[in-house]
C-alpha positions as CSV (number, residue, x, y, z in Angstrom):
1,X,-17.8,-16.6,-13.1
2,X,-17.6,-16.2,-9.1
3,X,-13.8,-17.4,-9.2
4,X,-13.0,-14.7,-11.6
5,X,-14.5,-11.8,-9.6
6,X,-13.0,-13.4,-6.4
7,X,-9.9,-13.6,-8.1
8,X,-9.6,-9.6,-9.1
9,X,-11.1,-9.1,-5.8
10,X,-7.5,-10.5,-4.6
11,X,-5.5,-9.1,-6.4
12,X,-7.0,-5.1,-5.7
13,X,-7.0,-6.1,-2.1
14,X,-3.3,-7.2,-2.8
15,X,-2.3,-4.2,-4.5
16,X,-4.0,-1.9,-1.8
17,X,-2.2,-3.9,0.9
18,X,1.0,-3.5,-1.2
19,X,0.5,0.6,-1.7
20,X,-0.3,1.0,2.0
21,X,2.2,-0.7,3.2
22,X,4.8,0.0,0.9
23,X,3.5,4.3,1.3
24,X,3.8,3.7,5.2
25,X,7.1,2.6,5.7
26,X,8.6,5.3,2.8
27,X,7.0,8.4,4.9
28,X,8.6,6.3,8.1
29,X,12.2,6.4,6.3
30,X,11.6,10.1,5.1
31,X,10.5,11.4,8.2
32,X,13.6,9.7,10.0
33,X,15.8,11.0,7.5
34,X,14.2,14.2,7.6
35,X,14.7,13.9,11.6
36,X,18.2,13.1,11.1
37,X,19.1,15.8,8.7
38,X,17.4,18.6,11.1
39,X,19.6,17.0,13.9
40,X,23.2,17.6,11.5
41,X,22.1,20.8,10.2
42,X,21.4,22.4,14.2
43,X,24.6,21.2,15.1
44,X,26.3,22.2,12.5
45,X,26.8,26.1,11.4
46,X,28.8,26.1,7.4
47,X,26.1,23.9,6.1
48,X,25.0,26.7,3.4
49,X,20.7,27.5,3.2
50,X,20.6,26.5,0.2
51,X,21.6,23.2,0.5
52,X,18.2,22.6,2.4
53,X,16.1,22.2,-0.5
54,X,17.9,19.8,-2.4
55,X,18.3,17.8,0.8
56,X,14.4,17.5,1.0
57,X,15.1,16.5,-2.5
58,X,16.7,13.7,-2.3
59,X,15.3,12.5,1.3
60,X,12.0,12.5,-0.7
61,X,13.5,10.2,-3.5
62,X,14.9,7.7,-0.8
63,X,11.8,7.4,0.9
64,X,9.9,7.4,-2.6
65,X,11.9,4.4,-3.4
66,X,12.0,2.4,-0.5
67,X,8.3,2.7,-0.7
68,X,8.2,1.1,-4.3
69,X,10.4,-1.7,-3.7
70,X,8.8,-2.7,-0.3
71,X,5.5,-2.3,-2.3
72,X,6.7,-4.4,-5.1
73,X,8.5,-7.3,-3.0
74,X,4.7,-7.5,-1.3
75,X,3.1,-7.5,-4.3
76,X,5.7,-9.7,-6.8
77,X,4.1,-8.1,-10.0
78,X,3.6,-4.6,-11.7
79,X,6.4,-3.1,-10.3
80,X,6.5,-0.2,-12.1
81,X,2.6,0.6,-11.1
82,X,3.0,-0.4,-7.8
83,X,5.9,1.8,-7.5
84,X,4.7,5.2,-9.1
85,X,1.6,4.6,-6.8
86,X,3.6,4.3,-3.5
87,X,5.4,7.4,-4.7
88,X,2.7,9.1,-6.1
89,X,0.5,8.5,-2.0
90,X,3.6,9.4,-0.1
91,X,3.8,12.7,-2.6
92,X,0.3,13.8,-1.5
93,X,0.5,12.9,2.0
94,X,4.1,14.8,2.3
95,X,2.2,17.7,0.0
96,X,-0.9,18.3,2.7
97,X,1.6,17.7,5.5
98,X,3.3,21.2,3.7
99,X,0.2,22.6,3.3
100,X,-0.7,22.1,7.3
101,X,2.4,22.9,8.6
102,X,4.1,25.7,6.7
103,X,1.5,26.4,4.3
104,X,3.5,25.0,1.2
105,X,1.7,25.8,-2.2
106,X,2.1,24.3,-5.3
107,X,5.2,26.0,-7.4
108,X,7.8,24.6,-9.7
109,X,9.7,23.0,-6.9
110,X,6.6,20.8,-5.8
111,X,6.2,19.8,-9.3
112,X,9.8,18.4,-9.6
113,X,9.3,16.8,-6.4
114,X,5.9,14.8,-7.7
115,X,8.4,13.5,-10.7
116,X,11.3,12.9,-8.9
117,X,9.2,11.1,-6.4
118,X,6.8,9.2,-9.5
119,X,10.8,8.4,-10.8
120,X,12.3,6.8,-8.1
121,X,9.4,5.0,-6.8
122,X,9.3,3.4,-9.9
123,X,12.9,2.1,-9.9
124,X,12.6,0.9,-6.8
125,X,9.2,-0.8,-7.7
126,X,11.0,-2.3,-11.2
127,X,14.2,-3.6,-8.8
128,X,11.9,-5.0,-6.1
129,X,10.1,-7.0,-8.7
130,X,13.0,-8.1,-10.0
131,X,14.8,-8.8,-6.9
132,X,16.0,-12.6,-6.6
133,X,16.2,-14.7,-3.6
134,X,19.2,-15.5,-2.3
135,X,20.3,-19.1,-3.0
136,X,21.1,-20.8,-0.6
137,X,23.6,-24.1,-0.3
């Protein structure tokens, strides 16, 4: 009976290890990106306004993948899980850091983002998973 409990004590820590990990180095990759696109968009001046949003957009989706498939390669199982989770944590921590900064609220836009962001971080959760070693001869 002990080996059991250790055993699904493992695998939580595991999949913990996996989300944090996985969460971290997404919001790492959005904020660069983020950085980045800030940079292009000062320096340059017929880059329309409303191109801004669905920039965000997609820098969200990138990061919210990355996160899933580094979160999945860690953990090697439940991909998909492991994936909506990573994107699901980076949504809420990218969600307060609105709310702190320039006091976001919740609106139709926020809740496209949490799909797009549950989406993607479950297809890169499913490909990480499924991600072969390279062979090498």
């Amino acid at each position: 009976m002990a080996k059991k409990s250790t055993r699904n004590k493992n695998n939580t820590e595991n999949f913990v290890k996996s989300i944090i990990i996985g969460s971290f180095l997404g919001i790492i990759l959005c904020i660069s990106l983020l950085f980045l696109s800030a940079f292009v968009l000062t320096k340059s001046s017929n880059i329309p306004h409303l191109a801004v949003s669905p920039l965000v957009m997609m820098i969200a989706g990138c990061g919210a993948f990355a996160g899933g498939y580094i979160g999945a390669r860690i953990l090697k199982q439940n991909g998909m899980l492991c994936g909506m989770v990573c994107g699901f944590v980076m949504f809420v921590i990218l969600f307060i850091a609105g709310l702190v900064t320039v006091r976001d609220s919740l609106s139709l836009t926020t809740l496209i983002r949490l799909l797009l962001m549950l989406l993607t971080g479950a297809v890169g959760g499913i490909l990480g998973v499924n991600k072969r070693k390279k062979i090498k001869y």
